[in-house]
N, C-alpha and C positions, 0 to 999 in steps of 0.2 A: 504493500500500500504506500509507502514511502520509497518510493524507485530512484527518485535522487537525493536522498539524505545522505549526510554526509556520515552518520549514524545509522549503524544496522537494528531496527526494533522488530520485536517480537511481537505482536499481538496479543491477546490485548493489553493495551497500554494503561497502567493507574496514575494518576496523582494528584495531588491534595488542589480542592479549589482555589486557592492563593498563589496557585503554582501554572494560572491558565500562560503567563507572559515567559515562561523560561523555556530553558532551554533542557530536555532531560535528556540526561546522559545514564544510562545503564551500564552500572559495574558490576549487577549480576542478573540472572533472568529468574524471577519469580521470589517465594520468600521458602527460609528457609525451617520454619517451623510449620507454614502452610498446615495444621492440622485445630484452627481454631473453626467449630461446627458452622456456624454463622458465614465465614468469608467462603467466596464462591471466587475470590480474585483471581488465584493463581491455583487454581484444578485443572485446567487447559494441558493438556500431553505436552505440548510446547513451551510450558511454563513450567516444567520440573526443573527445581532448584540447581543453576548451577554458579561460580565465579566467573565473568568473562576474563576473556584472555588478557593481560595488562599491556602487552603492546596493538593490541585491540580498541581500549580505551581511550591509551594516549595518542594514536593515531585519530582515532572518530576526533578527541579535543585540536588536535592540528587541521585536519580539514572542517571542524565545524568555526574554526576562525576564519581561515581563506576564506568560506563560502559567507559567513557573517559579520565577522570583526566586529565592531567596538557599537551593534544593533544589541548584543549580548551583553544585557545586566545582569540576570541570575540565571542561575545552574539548581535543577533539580538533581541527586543521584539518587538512579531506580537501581533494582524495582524495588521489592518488598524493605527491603532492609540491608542498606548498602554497609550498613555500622557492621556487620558482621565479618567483613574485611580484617583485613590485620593495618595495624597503626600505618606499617610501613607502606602498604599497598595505597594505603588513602592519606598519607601525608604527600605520595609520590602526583598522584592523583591531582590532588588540591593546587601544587605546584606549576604541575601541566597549567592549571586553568588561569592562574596567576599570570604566566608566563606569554600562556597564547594569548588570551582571553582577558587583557588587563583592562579592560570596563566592567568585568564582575563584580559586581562589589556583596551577593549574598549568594553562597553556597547550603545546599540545604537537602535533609534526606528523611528517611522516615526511618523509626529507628525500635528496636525490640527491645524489652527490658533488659532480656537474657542474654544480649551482644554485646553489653556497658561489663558483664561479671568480671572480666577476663580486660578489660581495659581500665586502667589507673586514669585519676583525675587529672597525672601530668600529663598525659598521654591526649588526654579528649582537652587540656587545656593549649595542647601544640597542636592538634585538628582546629582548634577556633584561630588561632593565632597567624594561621596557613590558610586561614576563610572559610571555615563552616560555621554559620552563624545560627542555625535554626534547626532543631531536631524533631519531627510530629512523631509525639507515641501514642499510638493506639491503647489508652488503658482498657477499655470499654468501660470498666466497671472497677470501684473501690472495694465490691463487695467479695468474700474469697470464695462461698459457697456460690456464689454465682460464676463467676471466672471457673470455677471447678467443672461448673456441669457444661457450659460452651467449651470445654476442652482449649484452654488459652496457655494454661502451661505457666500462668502467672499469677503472684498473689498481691495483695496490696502492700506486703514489704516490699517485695523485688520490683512492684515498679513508682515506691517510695524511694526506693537506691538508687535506681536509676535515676531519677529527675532530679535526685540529691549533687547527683555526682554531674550531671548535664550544666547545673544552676552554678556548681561549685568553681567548674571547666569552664564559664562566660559563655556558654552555647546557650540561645536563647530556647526555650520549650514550646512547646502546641501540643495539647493534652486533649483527647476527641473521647468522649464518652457516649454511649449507644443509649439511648430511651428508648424503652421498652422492651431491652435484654433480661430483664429478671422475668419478663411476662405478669401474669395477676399474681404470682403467689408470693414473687419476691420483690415486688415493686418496692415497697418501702423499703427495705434492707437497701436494696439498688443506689437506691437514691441518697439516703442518708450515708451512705461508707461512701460513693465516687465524691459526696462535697467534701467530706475527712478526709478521702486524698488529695483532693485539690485545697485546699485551706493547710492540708500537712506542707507543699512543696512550691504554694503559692506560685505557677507558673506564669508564662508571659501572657502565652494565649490560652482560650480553656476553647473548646466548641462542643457541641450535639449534633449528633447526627439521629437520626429514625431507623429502628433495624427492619429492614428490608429483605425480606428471603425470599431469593431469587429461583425461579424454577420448583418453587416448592417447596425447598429447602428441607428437600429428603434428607442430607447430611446433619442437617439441626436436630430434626425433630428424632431421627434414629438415637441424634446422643440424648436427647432428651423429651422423651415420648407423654411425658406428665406436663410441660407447656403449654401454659394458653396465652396467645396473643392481649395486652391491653387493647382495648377498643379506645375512642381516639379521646373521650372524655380522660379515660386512663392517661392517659399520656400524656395531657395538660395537669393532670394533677402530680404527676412523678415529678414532673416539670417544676411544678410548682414547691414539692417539698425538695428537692434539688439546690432550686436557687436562694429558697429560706432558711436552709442551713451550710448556704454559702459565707464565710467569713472571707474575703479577699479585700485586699489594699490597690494592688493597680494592675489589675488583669482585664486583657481585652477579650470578650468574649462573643461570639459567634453561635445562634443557633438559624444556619441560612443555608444552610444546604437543601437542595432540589427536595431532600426528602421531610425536610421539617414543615407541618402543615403552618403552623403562625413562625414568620421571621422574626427573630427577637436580634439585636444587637446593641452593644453595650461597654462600658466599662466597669468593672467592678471592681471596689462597690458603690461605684458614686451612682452609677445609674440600676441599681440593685430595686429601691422601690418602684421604679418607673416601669421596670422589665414584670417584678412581680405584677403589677395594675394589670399589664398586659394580657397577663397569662390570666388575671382574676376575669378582665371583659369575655375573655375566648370561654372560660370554663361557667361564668354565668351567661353569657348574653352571646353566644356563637357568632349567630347571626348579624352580630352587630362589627365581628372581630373579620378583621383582612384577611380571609384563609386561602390559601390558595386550594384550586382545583383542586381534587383528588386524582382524577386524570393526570397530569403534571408531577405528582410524584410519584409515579408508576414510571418514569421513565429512565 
């Protein structure tokens, strides 16, 4: 689909919505824990987890400057979770983009809790220092019996460490929490442990997304066949106890993705009562709240 990039990509392609304007460069194809029940990202044959070639990489960053030059502000690194590299691969990396590519000014990846274990603070503080500035981790949830049964493979310490250790590095955070992943049983747990984490580790940015299962989402429901979906009142109320027992100082936060019926945006917590009001019009007076189509987030 891409016949003259200067970049070989694999199909299908993820990245974070803040990330429409860059440039993604894949340093590996797919993720490599790929076994949390919920993601459908990287199950594609074509997307089994592997490292790309590093003179593969550095080559795609010298022809994506010929072909671009100094149109190139930011660098995404795909796919799933480039962090799982080793220092050396991605110091070597960061360098490249420096070198060819010196209008970058913010490199940025999506990042596993479980890929920070095995890397020191000095280490992710000489990845910032070489230009990675921004790391999105997928917590889904603060809560561990929920993280348990979506098979995530992470708990709310490890990805307390992680953000510990990101925040400690000068890496800035983006922390994406799922509504409506606990379902009706665990909603309130849900809710109340993802704001303990995020008030634990006070990141830069927080967002929400809607869990969306795609195709069916045989793989969910297999791991966890007791599951009932929140209906959409649910969801405005998760919402709502989410952000009530949000404590944050200066986090920008995001619930605007395709799949969130009310778009809520924000700084927390100066705009913490204004977001709550919001979420209060939607959950009394629907009718009266900006919701988008439902159609529209099926897409």
């Amino acid at each position: 689909m891409f016949p003259s990039s200067p970049i070989r990509y694999v199909e299908p392609l993820f990245r974070p919505p803040s990330e429409a304007d860059s440039l993604i460069l894949p340093l590996t194809d797919g993720c490599s824990w790929n076994r949390c029940s919920f993601c459908e990202m990287y199950t594609a044959p074509q997307k089994r987890f592997r490292p790309r070639d590093e003179t593969e990489v550095l080559d795609s960053i010298r022809r994506s400057a010929e072909r671009y030059g100094s149109r190139i502000r930011r660098v995404f690194l795909a796919d799933g979770d480039a962090l799982v590299l080793s220092t050396r691969r991605l110091l070597a990396t960061l360098e490249a983009i420096r070198t060819h590519l010196p209008s970058v000014h913010r490199v940025s990846s999506y990042c596993l809790a479980r890929n920070l274990k095995n890397k020191s603070v000095a280490e992710l503080r000489a990845l910032a220092e070489a230009g990675l500035k921004l790391a999105y981790l997928g917590a889904e949830s603060g809560d561990d019996e929920v993280l348990a049964r979506v098979n995530k493979g992470e708990t709310f310490d490890s990805a307390r460490a992680a953000l510990d250790k990101l925040g400690d590095a000068g890496i800035s955070r983006s922390v994406m929490i799922l509504n409506g992943l606990g379902g009706e049983a665990l909603s309130t747990q849900h809710a109340e442990h993802s704001a303990r984490l995020a008030n634990a580790t006070q990141p830069e940015y927080l967002s929400t997304l809607v869990l969306t299962l795609h195709g069916g989402g045989t793989r969910f429901r297999q791991a966890w066949p007791q599951w009932q979906p929140l209906a959409q009142h649910g969801l405005f109320r998760e919402m709502e106890r989410f952000l009530s027992a949000l404590e944050l100082r200066r986090t920008v936060f995001r619930a605007d993705h395709i799949s969130n019926a009310l778009v809520l945006k924000g700084t927390l917590g100066a705009d913490k009562a204004r977001l709550l009001a919001e979420i209060g019009t939607a959950l009394e007076h629907p009718k009266a709240a900006p919701l988008r189509p439902s159609w529209t987030r099926s897409l």
